[in-house]
ZAMARGU-4260 file (C-alpha; in steps of 0.2 Angstrom, whole numbers, plus 5000, padded with zeros to 4 digits):
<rodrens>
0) 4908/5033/5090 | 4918/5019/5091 | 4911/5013/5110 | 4893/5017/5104 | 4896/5006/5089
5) 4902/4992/5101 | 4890/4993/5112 | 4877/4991/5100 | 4885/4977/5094 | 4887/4968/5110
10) 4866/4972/5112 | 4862/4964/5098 | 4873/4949/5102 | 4863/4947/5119 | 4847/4946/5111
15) 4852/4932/5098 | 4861/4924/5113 | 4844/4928/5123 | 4835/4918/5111 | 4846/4902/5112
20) 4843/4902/5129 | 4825/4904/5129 | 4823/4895/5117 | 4828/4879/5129 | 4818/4885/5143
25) 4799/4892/5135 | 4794/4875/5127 | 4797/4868/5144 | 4785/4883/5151 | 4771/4880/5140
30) 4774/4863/5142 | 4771/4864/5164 | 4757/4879/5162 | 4746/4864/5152 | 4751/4854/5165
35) 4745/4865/5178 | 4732/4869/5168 | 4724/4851/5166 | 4726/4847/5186 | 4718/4862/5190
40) 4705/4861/5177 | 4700/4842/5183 | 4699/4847/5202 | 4685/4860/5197 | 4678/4852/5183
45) 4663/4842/5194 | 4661/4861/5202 | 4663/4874/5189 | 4653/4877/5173 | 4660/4865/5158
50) 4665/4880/5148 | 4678/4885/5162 | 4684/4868/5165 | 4685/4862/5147 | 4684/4876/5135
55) 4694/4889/5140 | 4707/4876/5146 | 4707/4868/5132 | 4710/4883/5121 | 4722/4888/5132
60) 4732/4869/5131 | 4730/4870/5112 | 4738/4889/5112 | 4754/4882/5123 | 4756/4871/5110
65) 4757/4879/5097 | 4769/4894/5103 | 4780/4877/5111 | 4781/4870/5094 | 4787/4886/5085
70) 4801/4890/5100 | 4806/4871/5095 | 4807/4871/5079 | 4814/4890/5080 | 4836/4892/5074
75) 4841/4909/5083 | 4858/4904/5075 | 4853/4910/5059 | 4842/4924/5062 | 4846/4942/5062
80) 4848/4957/5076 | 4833/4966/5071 | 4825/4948/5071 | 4829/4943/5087 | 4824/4957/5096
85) 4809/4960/5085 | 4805/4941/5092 | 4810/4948/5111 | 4796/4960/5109 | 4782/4948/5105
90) 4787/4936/5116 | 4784/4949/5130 | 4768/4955/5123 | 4762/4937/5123 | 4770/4934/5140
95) 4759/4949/5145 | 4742/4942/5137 | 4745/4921/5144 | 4747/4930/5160 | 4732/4937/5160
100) 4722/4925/5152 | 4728/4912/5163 | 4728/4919/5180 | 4710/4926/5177 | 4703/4909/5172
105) 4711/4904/5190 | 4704/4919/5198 | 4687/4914/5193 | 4689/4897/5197 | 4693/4901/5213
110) 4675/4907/5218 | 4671/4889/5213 | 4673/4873/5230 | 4678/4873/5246 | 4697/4879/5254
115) 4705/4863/5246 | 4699/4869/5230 | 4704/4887/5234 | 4724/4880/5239 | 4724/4871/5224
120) 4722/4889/5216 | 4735/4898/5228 | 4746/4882/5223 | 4745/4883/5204 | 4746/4902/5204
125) 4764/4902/5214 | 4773/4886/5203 | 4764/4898/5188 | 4776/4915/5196 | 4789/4903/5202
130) 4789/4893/5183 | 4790/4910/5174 | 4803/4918/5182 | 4816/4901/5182 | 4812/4900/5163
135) 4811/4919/5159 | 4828/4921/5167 | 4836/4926/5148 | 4821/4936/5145 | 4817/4949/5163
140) 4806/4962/5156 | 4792/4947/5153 | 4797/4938/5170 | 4794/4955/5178 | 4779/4956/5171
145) 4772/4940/5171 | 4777/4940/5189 | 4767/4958/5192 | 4753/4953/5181 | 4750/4937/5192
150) 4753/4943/5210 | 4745/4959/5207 | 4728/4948/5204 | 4734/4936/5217 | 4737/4945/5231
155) 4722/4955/5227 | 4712/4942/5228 | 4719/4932/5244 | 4720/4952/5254 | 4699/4955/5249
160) 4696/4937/5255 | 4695/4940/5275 | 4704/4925/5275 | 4719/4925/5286 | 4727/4909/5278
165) 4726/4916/5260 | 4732/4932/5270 | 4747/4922/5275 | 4748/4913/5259 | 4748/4931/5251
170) 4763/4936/5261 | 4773/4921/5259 | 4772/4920/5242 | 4777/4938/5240 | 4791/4936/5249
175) 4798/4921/5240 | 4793/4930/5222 | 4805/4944/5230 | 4820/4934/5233 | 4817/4926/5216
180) 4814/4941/5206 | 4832/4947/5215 | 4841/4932/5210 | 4835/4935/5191 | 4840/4950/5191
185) 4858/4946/5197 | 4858/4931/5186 | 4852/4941/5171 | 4865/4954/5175 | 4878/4940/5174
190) 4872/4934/5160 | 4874/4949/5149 | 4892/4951/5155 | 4896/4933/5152 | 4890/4938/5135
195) 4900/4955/5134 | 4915/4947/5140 | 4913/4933/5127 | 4910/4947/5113 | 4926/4956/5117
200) 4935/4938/5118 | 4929/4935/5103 | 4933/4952/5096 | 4951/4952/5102 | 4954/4936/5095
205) 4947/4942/5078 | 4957/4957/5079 | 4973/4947/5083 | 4969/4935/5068 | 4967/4950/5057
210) 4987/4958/5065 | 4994/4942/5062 | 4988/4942/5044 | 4989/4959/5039 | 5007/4967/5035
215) 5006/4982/5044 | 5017/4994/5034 | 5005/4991/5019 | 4989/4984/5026 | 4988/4970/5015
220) 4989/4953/5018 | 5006/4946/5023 | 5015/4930/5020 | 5006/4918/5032 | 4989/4924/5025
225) 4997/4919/5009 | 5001/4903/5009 | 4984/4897/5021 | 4973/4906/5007 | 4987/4896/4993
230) 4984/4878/5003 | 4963/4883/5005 | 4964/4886/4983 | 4973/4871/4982 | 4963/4858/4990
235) 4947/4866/4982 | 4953/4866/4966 | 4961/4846/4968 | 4943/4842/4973 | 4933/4855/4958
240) 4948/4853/4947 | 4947/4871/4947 | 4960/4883/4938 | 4971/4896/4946 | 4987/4905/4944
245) 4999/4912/4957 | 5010/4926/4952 | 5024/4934/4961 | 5032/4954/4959 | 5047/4961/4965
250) 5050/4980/4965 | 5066/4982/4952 | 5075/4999/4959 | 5068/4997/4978 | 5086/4992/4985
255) 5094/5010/4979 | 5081/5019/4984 | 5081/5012/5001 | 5100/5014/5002 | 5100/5032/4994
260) 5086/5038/5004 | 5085/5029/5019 | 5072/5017/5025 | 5058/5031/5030 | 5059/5034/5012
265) 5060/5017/5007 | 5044/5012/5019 | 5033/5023/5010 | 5037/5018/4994 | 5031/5002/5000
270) 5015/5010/5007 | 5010/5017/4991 | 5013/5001/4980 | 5003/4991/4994 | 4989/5006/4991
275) 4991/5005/4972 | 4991/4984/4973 | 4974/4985/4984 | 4966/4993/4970 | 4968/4978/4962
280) 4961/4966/4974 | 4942/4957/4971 | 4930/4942/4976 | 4943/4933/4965 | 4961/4941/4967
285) 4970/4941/4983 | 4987/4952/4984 | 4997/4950/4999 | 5017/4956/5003 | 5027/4943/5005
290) 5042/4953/5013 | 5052/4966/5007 | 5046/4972/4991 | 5042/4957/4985 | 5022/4955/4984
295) 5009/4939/4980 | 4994/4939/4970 | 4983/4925/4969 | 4970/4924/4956 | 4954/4912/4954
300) 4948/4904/4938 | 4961/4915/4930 | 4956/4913/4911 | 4967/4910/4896 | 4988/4912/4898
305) 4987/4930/4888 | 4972/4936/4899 | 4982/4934/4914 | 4997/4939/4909 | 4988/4954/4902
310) 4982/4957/4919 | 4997/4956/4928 | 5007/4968/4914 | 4994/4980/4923 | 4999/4978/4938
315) 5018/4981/4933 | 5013/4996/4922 | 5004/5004/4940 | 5019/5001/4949 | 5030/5008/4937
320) 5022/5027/4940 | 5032/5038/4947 | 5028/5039/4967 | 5032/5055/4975 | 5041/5057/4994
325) 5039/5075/4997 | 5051/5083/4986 | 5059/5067/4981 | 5051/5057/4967 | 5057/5039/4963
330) 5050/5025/4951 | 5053/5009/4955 | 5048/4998/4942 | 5043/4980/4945 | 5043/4964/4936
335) 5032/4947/4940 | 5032/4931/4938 | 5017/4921/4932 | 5014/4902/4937 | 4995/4893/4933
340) 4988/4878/4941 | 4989/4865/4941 | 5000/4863/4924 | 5015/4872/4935 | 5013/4862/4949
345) 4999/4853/4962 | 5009/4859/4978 | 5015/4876/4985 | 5030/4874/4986 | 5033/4867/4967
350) 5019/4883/4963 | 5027/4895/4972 | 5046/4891/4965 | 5040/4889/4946 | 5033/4907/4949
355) 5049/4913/4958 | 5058/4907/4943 | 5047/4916/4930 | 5048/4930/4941 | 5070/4929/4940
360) 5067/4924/4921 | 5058/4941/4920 | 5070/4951/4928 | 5085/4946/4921 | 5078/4945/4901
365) 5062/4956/4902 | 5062/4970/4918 | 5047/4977/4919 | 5034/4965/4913 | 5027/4947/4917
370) 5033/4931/4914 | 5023/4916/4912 | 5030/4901/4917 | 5030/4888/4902 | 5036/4871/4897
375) 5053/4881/4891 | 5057/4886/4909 | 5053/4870/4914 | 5067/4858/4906 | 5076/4873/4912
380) 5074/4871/4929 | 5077/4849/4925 | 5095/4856/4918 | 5099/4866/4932 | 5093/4850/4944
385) 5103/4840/4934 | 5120/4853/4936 | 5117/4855/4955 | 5116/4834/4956 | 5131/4833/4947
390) 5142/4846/4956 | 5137/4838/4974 | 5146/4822/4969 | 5158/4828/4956 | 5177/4827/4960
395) 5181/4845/4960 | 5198/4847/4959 | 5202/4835/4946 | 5185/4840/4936 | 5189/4860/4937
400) 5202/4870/4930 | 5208/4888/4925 | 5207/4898/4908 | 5218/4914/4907 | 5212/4929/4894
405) 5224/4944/4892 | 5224/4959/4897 | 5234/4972/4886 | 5241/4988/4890 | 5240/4997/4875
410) 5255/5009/4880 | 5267/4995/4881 | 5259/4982/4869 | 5265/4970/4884 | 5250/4960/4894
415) 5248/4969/4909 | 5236/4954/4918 | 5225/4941/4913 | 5206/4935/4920 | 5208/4918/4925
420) 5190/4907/4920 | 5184/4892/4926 | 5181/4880/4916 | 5171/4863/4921 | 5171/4847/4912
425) 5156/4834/4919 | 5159/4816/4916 | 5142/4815/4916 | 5136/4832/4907 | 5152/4835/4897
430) 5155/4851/4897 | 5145/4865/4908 | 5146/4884/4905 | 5152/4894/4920 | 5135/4905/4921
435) 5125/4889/4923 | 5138/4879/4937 | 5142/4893/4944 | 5123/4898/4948 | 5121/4879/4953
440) 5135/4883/4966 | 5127/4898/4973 | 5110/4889/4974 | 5114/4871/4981 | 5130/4882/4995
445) 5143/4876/4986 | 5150/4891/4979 | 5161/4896/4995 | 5170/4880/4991 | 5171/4881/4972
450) 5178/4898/4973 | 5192/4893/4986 | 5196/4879/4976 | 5198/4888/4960 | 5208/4903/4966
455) 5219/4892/4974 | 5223/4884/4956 | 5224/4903/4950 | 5235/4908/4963 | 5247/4891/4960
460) 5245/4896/4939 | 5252/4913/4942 | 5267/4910/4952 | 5270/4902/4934 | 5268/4918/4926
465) 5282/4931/4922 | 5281/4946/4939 | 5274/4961/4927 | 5257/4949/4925 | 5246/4952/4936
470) 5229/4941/4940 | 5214/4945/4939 | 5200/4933/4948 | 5181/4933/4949 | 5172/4935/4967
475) 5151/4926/4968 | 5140/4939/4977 | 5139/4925/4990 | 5158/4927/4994 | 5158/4944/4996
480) 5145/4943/5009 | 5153/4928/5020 | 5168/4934/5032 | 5173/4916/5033 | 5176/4917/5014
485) 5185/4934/5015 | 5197/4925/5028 | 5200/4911/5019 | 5203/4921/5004 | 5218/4930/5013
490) 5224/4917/5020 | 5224/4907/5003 | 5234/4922/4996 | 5248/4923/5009 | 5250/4905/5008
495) 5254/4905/4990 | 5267/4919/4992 | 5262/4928/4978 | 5264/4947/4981 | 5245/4952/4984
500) 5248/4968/4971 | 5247/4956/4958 | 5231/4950/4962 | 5214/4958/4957 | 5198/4954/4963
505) 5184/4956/4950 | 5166/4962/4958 | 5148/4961/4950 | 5135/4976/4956 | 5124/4962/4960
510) 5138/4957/4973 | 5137/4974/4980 | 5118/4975/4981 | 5117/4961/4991 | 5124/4970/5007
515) 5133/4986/5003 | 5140/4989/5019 | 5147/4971/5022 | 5153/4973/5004 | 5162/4989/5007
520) 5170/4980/5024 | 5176/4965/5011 | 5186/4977/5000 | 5195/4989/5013 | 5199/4970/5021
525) 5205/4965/5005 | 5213/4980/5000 | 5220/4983/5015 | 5233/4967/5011 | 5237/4977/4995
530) 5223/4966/4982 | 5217/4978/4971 | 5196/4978/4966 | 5188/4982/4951 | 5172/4983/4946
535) 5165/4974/4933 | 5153/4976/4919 | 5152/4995/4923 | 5138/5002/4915 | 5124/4988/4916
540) 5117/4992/4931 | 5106/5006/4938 | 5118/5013/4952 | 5134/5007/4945 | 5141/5026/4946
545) 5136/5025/4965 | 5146/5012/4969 | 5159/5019/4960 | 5158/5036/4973 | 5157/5026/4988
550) 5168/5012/4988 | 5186/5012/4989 | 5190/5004/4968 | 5206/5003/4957 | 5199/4997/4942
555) 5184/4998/4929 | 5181/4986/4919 | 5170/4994/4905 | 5155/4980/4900 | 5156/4973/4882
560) 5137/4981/4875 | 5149/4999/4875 | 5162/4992/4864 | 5148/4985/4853 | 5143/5001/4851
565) 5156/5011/4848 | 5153/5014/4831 | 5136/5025/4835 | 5138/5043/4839 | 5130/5038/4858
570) 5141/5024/4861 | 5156/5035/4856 | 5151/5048/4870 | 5148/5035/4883 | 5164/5028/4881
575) 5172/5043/4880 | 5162/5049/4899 | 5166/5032/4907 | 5185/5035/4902 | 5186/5054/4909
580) 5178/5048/4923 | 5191/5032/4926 | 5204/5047/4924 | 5196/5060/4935 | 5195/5047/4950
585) 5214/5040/4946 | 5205/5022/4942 | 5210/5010/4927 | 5198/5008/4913 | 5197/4993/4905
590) 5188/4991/4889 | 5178/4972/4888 | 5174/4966/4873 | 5187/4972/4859 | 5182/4960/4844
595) 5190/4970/4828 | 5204/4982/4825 | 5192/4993/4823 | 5187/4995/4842 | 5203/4992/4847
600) 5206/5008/4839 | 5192/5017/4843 | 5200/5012/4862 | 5215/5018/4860 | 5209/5034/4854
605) 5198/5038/4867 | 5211/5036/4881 | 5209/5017/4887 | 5224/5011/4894 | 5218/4993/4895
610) 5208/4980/4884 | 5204/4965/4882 | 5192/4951/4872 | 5194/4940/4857 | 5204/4950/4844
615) 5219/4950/4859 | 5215/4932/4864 | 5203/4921/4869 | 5204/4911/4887 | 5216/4897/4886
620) 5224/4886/4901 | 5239/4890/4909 | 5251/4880/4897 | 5246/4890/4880 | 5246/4904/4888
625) 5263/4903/4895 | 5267/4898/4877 | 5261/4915/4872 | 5269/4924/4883 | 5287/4915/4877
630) 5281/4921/4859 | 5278/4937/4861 | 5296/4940/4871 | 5305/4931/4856 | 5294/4944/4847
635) 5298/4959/4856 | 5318/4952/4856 | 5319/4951/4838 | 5311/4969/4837 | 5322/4975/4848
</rodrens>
């Protein structure tokens, strides 16, 4: 089926080329049979009848004409197959009918003057056969007959004569129509494989174009195809000042999907969301993957912001359906982010980022839905630029210092460690929240260094503290996936002399999504120095009890929403589990959050060991905290 279908399509492509060929040749025809046709005419016009040296002539000139001016003003180009070779056919027909007409009138003239008369005929009946077949050559079913029509006649003619010269003119001109009808058939069969060979170039390169811009896992346009289509929108829409949006999606649970159930798994939960995001796709929406599972959608004169978001909520509610893997069924979930031209930006890459940044908006306040990129995010993104442009030149080490938070052990009333915080004060900003330098660092590469830098000031701090105090120290996603850091983080730990017991390394899920096997790597090379890991903000994530099996812990750190909740019958439980489950796998629990005697309580009663929030202290630097520390020993001495 496939080969036929080709085929044809390669026929029809030689007939449209046919047609572009002849039509530089047949206007040039008609053009030498008038010619011919006048000569001969004006030899034989003192000789023959009027009507066959004028009139039929004549009618025969004006007729060349005519047919000449419609071959030149004919565009092959821009007609069809079927009207191509519907225009093959009638050219043969009327190949068939000139021939006739014209080398009857000669035929009759020839019974008309003497022998130079009659060579005149011989003459202009050959360069008739000859002209044919050169400007046929793209068209050999009417050279063929134009040439069998004529000679037939011709050779009919010169045999019945009794003339031995026309005889030998007879045979001479067969001959050389012979060779000639050879060489158009060799030429014509080269033709139509230069054209075959040009069609299969042609398809080849097509088909290349379409693999280099299709994703092949999901069939829909991949990343390059993307941004060309992006660049083609934007210069039309600079030029008609035209309205589009661009919005990005991200799958929310495909990373533990993939790790659960392997990457075969994982590929076809791709497949199907491509499937389910080409249902989507029109004259005026474009959906491409862009890698991963994060997927493009490009959409024309997009309408008002709460159409368009409308329309992109769709997409996140189909891709939030349960997809079934033989007897394994996942849901993904997905979440976009929603940028419109040209409010969000003129150029691609400002366009493309102000959507990623919706898109990160979206996941990280309202999973599951769209984001639509606003004048809000924007100063946003002016605040951020202004952190990152700050931390490049700021003087780190004198700008950058340590709070402490306690950590009690309930069973003791002693504080068992305490969470060293960084604090940053800007000469420029004044005063920048962790969340918003710390991301700053992570985004500009500076967060290897930050993080050095500041457990280097935590590591000087603790040697400062009384032995039973341990430190506990937060690790960036980023520095749990760089093996320099790690190094340098041991290093930095057995140059300060503290004992590494002491020290606890705090870990985010997100740290261990980014690469769980190179995050499980870090902690047996951490712990293996005798630094203890924790996981922090247990609970908040979707695998979090996952990680929990799989990697080698000592410690839980209990989020702060649990605490908040402790009241309600289903907070209580939850607690309650989390704790039997720090028990069951010989990992401390520590409980975040604790704001009122009341959770502490509600701690203690459930079985956590460890706490730690406001109520038991806030962050402090080093210097009050050791002031604490003296307090509550008088405390406990005058006690005791």
């Amino acid at each position: 089926m496939l080969n036929a279908a080709r085929t044809r399509t390669e026929t029809d492509l030689t007939c449209v080329r046919q047609l572009v060929e002849l039509r530089r040749q047949i206007p040039t025809l008609y053009g030498l049979l008038s010619v011919n046709a006048c000569a001969l005419a004006i030899t034989h016009h003192p000789l023959a009848p009027a009507f066959l040296t004028l009139g039929v002539p004549g009618a025969l000139v004006v007729l060349c004409m005519v047919r000449a001016v419609r071959w030149w003003r004919m565009c092959p180009e821009t007609i069809s197959e079927e009207q191509a070779t519907r225009q093959l056919r009638q050219t043969t027909a009327l190949t068939a009918l000139f021939s006739i007409a014209f080398v009857s009138w000669a035929m009759i003239l020839n019974g008309y003057g003497g022998p130079y008369e009659q060579g005149h005929v011989a003459i202009f009946v050959a360069v008739t056969v000859i002209a044919c077949i050169f400007c046929l050559t793209h068209l050999p079913v009417a050279a063929f007959l134009v040439t069998g029509i004529v000679m037939s006649v011709f050779l009919y003619c010169c045999i019945t004569s009794g003339n031995h010269v026309f005889l030998a003119i007879a045979v001479n001109t067969a001959f050389v129509t012979v060779v000639m009808v050879r060489v158009l058939n060799n030429n014509f069969r080269a033709f139509v494989q230069l054209v075959a060979s040009q069609a299969e170039a042609s398809r080849l390169s097509e088909e290349n174009a379409r693999l280099a811009n299709t994703d092949s896992l999901t069939g829909l346009p991949n990343r390059r195809y993307f941004f060309q289509k992006l660049n083609e929108l934007l210069e039309t829409s600079g030029e008609a000042d035209s309205l589009f949006a661009l919005a990005i999606f991200d799958l929310d649970r495909f990373k533990p999907i993939n790790d659960t159930y392997g990457h075969n798994v994982g590929d076809r939960v791709l497949a199907e969301t491509g499937r389910r995001l080409a249902a989507f796709t029109n004259t005026g929406v474009i959906v491409a993957r862009l890698g991963g599972d994060e997927f493009g959608l490009l959409v024309r004169a997009p309408g008002p912001p709460a159409e368009i978001i409308a329309f992109c909520d769709s997409i996140c509610s189909a891709l939030q359906a349960p997809i079934r893997v033989g007897d394994i069924q996942v849901i993904t979930g997905c979440s976009g982010g929603l940028a419109k031209y040209p409010r969000a930006g003129r150029e691609a890459d400002s366009l493309f980022d102000r959507a990623d940044y919706a898109l990160y908006h979206a996941k990280e306040h309202r999973r599951g839905s769209t984001t639509f990129f606003s004048q809000e995010h924007e100063d946003a993104i002016r605040a951020e630029r202004a952190v990152e442009a700050a931390l490049r030149v700021a003087d780190l080490a004198a700008e950058m210092e340590m709070h402490y938070q306690p950590i009690l052990d309930t069973r003791s009333g002693a504080i068992a460690l305490v969470e060293g915080l960084a604090r940053w004060t800007s000469p420029t900003l004044g005063r920048v929240s962790p969340d918003r330098f710390i991301a700053a660092a992570e985004r500009c590469g500076m967060i290897h260094t930050v993080t050095l830098l500041l457990l280097h000031k935590a590591l000087g701090d603790c040697a400062r503290l009384p032995p039973a105090v341990g430190l506990s120290f937060n690790l960036s996603a980023h520095d749990l996936a760089s093996p320099e850091t790690v190094i340098a983080i041991l290093a930095a730990v057995r140059l300060s002399g503290l004992d590494p017991r002491r020290l606890t390394l705090e870990l985010t899920e997100t740290a261990l999504m980014r690469d769980f096997e190179q995050a499980k790597d870090a902690i047996i090379t951490l712990r293996a120095l005798g630094i203890k890991v924790a996981l922090d903000d247990f609970g908040t994530g979707y695998s979090s009890l996952g990680y929990v099996h799989r990697l080698p812990l000592d410690k839980i750190k209990i989020d702060r929403s649990f605490m908040a909740d402790i009241d309600t019958d289903l907070g209580c439980s939850l607690i309650s589990t989390i704790i039997d489950l720090c028990q069951n796998l010989g990992l401390d629990g520590i409980a975040e959050g604790i704001e009122t005697a009341d959770q502490l309580d509600a701690a203690q009663r459930h079985g956590c060991r460890y706490v730690q929030g406001y109520l038991l202290g806030k962050p402090m630097p080093i210097v009050d905290l050791l002031q604490k520390l003296d307090r509550d020993a008088e405390v406990e001495r005058l006690h005791a």
